[in-house]
C-alpha positions as semicolon CSV with decimal commas, in nm:
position;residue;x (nm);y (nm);z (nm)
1;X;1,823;1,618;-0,131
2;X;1,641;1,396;-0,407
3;X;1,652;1,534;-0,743
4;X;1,375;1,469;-0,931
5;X;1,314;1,500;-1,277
6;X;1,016;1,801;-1,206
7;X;0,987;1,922;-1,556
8;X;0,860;1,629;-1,653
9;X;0,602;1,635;-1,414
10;X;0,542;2,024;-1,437
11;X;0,491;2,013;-1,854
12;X;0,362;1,625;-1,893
13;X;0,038;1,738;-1,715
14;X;-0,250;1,592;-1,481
15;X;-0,317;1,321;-1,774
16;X;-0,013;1,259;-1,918
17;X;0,208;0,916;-2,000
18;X;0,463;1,033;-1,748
19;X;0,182;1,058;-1,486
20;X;-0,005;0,793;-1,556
21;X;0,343;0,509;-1,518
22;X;0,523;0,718;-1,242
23;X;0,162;0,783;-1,003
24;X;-0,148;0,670;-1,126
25;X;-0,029;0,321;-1,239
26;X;0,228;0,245;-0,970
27;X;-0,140;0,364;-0,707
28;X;-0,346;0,103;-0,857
29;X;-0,137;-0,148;-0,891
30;X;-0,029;-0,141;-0,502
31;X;-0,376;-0,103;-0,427
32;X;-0,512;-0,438;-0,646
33;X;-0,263;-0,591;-0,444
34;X;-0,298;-0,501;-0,121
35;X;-0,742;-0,530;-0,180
36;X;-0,643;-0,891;-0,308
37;X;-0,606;-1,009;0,069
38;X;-0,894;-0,891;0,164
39;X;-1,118;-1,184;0,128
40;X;-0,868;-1,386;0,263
41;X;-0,771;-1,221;0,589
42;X;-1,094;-1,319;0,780
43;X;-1,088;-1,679;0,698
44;X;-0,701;-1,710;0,715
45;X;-0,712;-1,498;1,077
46;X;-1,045;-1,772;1,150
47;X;-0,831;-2,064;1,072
48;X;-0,599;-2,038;1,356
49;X;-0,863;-2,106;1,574
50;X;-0,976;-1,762;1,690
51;X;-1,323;-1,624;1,762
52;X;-1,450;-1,392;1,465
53;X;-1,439;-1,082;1,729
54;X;-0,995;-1,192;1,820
55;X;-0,970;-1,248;1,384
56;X;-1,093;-0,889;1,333
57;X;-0,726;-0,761;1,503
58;X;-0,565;-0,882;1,117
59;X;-0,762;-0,548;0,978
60;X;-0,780;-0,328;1,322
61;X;-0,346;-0,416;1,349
62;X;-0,255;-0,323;0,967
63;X;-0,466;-0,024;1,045
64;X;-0,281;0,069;1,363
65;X;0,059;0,003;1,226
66;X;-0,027;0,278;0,922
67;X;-0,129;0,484;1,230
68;X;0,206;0,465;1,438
69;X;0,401;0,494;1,163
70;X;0,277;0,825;1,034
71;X;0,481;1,059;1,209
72;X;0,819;0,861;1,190
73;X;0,666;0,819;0,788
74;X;0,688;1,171;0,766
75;X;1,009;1,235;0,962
76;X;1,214;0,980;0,745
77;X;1,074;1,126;0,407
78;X;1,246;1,454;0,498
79;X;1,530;1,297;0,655
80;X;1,628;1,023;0,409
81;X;1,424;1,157;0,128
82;X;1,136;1,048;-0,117
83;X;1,268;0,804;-0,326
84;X;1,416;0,548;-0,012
85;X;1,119;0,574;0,107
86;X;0,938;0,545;-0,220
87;X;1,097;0,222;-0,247
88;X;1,160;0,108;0,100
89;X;0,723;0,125;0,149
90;X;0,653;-0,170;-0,135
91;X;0,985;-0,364;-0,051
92;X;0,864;-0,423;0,281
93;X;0,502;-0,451;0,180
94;X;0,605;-0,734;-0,040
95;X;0,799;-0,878;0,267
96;X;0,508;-0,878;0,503
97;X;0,305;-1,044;0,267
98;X;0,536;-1,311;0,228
99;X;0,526;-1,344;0,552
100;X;0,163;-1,346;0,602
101;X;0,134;-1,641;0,372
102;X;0,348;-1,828;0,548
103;X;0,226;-1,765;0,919
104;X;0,209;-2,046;1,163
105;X;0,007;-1,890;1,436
106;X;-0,201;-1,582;1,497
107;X;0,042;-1,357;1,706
108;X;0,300;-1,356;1,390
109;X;0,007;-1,264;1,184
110;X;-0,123;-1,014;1,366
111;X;0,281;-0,833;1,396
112;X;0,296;-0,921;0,999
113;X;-0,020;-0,734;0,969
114;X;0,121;-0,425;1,138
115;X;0,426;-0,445;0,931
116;X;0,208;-0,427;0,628
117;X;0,054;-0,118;0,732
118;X;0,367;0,079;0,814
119;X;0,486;-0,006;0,470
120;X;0,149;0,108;0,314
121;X;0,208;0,447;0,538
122;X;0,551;0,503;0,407
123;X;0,448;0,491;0,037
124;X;0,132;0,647;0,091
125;X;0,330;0,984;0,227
126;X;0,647;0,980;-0,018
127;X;0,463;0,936;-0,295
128;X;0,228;1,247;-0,186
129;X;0,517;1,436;-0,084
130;X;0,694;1,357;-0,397
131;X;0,358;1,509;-0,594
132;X;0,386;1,778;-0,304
133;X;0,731;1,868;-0,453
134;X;0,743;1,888;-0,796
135;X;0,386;1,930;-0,949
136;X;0,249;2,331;-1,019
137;X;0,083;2,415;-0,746
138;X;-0,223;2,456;-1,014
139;X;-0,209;2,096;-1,113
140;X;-0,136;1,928;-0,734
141;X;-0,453;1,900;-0,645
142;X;-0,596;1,750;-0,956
143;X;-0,257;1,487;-0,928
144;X;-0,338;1,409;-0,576
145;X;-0,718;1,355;-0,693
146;X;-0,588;1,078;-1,002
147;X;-0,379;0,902;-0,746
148;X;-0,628;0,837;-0,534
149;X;-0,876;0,769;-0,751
150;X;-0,661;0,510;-0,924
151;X;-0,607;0,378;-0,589
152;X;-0,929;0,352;-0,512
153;X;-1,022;0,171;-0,882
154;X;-0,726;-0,091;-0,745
155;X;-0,915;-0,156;-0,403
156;X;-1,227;-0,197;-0,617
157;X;-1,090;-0,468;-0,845
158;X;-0,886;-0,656;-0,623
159;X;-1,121;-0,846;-0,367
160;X;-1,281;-1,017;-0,682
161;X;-0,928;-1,109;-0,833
162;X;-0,875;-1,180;-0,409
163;X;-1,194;-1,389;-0,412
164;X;-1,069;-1,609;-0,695
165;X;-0,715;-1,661;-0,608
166;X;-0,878;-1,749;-0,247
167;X;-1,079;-2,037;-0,387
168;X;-0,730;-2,225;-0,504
169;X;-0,583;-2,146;-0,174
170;X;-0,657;-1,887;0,111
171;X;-0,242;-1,786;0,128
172;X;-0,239;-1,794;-0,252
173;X;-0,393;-1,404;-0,215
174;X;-0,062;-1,309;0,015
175;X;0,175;-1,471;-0,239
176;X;0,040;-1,264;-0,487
177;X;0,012;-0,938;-0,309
């Protein structure tokens, strides 16, 4: 089993510097990141010559691959514990937008895609079974709330950055992510 350092969760509290470098930052920052593509994906997916309905599979496959890999997600983090999987989620995340960027035709893209969303799955659960774990059951909720909120302030920001970075190049997004 992981040890983790829980009294620093436990007496930091829901606002404090410990939370806000080892959850709330870490959320938004992965979130910016992955919300920078998002601009991108429909004209990148278009510019392999597919019909607007056949470039939608880029989102509908990174969704699906979150999807599959939920219940293996969830199996691993008690298996090989939080932290592997803690890191293992934005490793490969990093790798399948590298990937992405450098895509030659639509069928890599769309299994690049699906890579990217089992990575987003695996972070997604460790880190919430990580909160799960060592927060006070009085504070949990409130964590789980900042995380996500944080998340979502990341997804807000990052189709603008996206947007911009899209305008020098549409892969520059996927380098950056």
């Amino acid at each position: 089993m992981v040890k983790l350092d829980s009294r620093a969760i436990e007496t930091g509290g829901v606002l404090s510097s410990y939370q806000f470098l080892t959850l709330y930052f870490p959320a938004f920052i992965l979130a910016l990141g992955y919300s920078i593509a998002t601009p991108a994906i429909p004209i990148f997916a278009k510019s392999f010559n597919t019909s607007f309905g056949v470039a939608s599979l880029v989102i509908v496959m990174h969704a699906l691959g979150g999807l599959i890999a939920a219940v293996p997600t969830g199996f691993l983090v008690d298996h090989l514990g939080r932290r592997p999987m803690l890191f293992a989620g934005p490793l490969l995340m990093a790798v399948s937008s590298g990937l992405t960027a450098v895509a030659q035709s639509f069928p890599e893209l769309l299994c690049y895609r699906f890579l990217g969303g089992a990575a987003m799955e695996m972070w997604r659960q460790a880190r919430l079974a990580i909160i799960a774990d060592v927060s006070k059951s009085r504070q949990r909720g409130r964590q789980m709330s900042g995380m996500v909120g944080t998340e979502g302030a990341g997804r807000l920001l990052g189709p603008a950055l996206g947007g911009m970075l899209g305008a020098w190049s549409i892969r520059m997004p996927f380098v950056v992510h």
